[in-house]
C-alpha positions, 0 to 999 in steps of 0.5 A, spaced: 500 500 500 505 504 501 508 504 494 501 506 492 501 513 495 508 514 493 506 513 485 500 517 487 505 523 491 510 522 483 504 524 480 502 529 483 508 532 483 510 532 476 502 535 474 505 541 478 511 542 475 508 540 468 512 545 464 506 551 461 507 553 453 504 558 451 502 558 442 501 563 439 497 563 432 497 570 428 494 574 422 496 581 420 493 583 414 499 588 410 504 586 413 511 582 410 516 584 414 515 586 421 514 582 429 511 580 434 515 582 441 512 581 448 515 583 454 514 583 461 512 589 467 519 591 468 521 590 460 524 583 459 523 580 453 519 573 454 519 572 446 520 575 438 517 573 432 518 574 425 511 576 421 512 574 414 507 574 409 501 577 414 503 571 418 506 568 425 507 562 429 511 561 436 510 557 442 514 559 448 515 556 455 511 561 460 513 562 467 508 565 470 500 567 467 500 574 468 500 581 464 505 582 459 506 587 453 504 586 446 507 589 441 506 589 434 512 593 429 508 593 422 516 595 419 523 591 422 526 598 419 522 603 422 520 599 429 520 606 432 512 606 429 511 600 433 504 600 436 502 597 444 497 592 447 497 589 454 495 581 454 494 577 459 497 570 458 497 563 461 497 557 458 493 554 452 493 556 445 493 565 442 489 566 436 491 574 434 489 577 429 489 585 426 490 589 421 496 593 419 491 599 417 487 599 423 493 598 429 490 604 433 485 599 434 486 592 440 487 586 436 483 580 436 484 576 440 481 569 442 483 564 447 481 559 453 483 565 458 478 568 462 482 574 463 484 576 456 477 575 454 475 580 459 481 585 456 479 584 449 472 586 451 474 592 455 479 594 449 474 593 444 470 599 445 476 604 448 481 604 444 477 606 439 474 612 443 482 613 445 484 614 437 477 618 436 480 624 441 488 623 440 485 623 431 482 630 433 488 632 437 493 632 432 489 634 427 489 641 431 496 640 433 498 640 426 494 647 424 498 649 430 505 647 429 506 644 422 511 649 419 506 649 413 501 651 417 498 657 415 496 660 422 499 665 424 503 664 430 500 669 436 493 671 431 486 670 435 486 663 431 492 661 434 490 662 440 482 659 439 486 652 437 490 652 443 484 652 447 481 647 443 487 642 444 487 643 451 478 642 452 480 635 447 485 633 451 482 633 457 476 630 454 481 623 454 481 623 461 474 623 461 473 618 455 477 614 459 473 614 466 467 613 463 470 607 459 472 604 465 465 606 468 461 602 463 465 596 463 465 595 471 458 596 471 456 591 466 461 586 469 462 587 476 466 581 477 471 582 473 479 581 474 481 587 469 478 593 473 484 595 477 490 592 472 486 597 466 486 603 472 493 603 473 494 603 466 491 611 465 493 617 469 487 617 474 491 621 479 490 627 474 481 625 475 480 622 482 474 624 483 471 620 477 475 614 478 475 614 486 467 612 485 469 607 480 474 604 485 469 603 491 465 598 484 471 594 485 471 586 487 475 585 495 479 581 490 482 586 485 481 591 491 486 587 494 492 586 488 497 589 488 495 595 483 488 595 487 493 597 493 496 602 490 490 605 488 487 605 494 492 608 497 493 614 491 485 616 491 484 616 499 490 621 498 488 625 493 480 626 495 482 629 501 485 636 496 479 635 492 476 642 490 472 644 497 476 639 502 481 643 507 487 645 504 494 641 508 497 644 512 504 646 510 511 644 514 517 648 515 519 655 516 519 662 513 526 665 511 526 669 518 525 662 521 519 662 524 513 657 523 509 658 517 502 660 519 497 660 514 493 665 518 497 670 516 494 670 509 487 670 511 485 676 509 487 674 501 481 670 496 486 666 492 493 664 494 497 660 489 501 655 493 507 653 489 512 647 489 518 648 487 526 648 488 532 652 487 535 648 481 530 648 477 530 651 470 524 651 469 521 654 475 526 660 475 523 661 468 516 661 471 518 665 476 520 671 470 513 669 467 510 670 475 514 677 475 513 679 470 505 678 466 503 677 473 504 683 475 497 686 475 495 680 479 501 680 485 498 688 485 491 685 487 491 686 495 487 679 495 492 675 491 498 672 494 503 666 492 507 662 498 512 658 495 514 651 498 521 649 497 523 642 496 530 644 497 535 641 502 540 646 503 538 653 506 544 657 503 541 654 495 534 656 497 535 663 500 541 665 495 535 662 489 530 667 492 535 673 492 538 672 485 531 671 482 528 677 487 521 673 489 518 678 494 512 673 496 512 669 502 517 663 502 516 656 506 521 650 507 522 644 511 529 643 508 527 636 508 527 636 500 524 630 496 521 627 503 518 633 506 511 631 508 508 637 504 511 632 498 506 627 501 500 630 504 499 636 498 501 629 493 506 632 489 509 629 484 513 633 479 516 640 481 514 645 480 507 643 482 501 648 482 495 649 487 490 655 488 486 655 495 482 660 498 482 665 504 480 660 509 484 655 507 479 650 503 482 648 496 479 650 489 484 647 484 491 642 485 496 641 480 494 647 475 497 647 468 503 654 469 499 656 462 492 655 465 494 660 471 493 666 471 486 665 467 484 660 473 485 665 478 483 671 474 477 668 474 476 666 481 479 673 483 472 676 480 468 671 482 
């Protein structure tokens, strides 16, 4: 009888470390001389294959099922055109097929996977919309900035096509949210959800994917990109428009405690992320000085620029040499500041606007967006 539990114990042994393949079978109408490469999250390439005459076969050894990148390249000399698609793979058999004409679209993709199904479904509808906005935006982009474009650079033209590109460019967020929006609600048992939302930049629009995330299965709550994105969100609704502004840390140049009392008096504060070597925030701070000077005339307008810097003496020589008169505020704790964290900034400079009693209005505006922003808030 012992000899029958070992055989039973091999057994199961060996159906555990069977060895997984993956065989992929593809068509892709137009194209004679280009591949197929995928690789995984940190860019490690698991496979590469040929496609000749609109057609390519390869089966691999897979490690492990998981997300991976697709990429088709229509040309092998021109492999900088080569278009992206995320795949789920795992074990079994790939039928993928495409159009060289039609890559803005996600390929078809048939297999046993019931998460790759779900990608597809999902994909199916969006990329289209995707392409739709992003046709419209360099459509605009080319009467903007093509050298034969016959607008004139600084005319009422130029300038109505500028904010055109940013309205359509926006739309793609929200084009995106509400794709994902319509998918959940139709599939709220999915195993997609919180893979597909750490694919877009939800943390430019918390407040329409935050919703959408409390939609999420307690299984893709609990992934690792579902974590991440708890974390991301429960931060970011806190500086939604209206919620109480953080308190800012660190101290004035006379050593003192900031204290965003003393501002109470103004209507919009322009609360500024910056740091002493950067470029682009001495460039803005001209534009600041020099365009915004009716605006730092006005007595229920100021700026308070929070430094990201290390080292007083950089900081104070910056201030000096660029000769901002606004009031300056640092914790000389640099990159892990907890204003970094608590107002969630992620790039320097970084732009908020709140109000005389210390309530957010708007985060992470664009510099270029500026002044209108708080031109209007200043006559509201």
């Amino acid at each position: 009888m012992k000899y029958l539990y070992f055989f039973a114990f091999v057994i199961l042994i060996s159906s555990c470390n069977r060895t997984k393949y993956v065989e992929i079978n593809g068509t892709i109408d137009g194209i004679s001389n280009g591949a197929i490469i995928i690789k995984d999250p940190q860019g490690i390439q698991l496979l590469s294959v040929l496609i000749a005459d609109g057609k390519f076969h390869t089966k691999n050894v897979l490690q492990k099922p998981g997300f991976y990148d697709l990429f088709i390249v229509p040309d092998l000399e021109k492999d900088y055109k080569k278009k992206l698609y995320e795949v789920y793979l795992e074990g079994g058999n790939y039928t993928i097929a495409a159009d060289k004409d039609k890559l803005y679209l996600y390929p078809t993709i048939k297999s046993d996977s019931k998460i790759q199904n779900e990608l597809s479904n999902y994909y199916a509808t969006s990329f289209q919309q995707v392409h739709d906005i992003t046709e419209q935006a360099d459509s605009i982009s080319d009467m903007l900035y093509d050298k034969n474009s016959p607008v004139v650079v600084g005319s009422d033209q130029y300038f109505d096509l500028q904010k055109q590109l940013k309205l359509v460019t926006a739309s793609l967020s929200t084009v995106q949210a509400k794709s994902l929006a319509d998918y959940v609600n139709k599939n709220p048992q999915n195993d997609i959800e919180a893979f597909v939302m750490a694919q877009v930049d939800y943390k430019k629009n918390p407040e329409a994917y935050n919703p959408i995330y409390q939609k999420f299965t307690t299984e893709q709550k609990n992934t690792d990109n579902g974590k991440a994105e708890a974390d991301d969100l429960g931060q970011l609704m806190k500086l939604a428009e209206g919620a109480p502004a953080p308190k800012i840390s660190g101290k004035t140049l006379d050593g003192k405690p900031f204290d965003k009392s003393s501002i109470s008096d103004k209507k919009i504060i322009l609360v500024e992320f910056w740091q002493a070597n950067s470029d682009v925030c001495k460039l803005n701070h001209v534009k600041l000085l020099n365009a915004y000077s009716d605006l730092l005339a006005n007595k229920n307008f100021t700026i308070v620029s929070v430094s990201m810097d290390t080292k007083r003496d950089e900081w104070v020589n910056a201030i000096q040499q660029q000769k901002l008169p606004w009031i300056q505020v640092s914790d000389l704790q640099g990159q892990t500041s907890p204003n970094m964290l608590d107002w969630a900034v992620s790039t320097i400079p970084t732009y908020d606007l709140v109000d005389g009693n210390w309530h957010i209005i708007k985060r992470d505006v664009d510099f270029n967006d500026l002044y209108d922003e708080i031109d209007k808030d200043l006559k509201k």
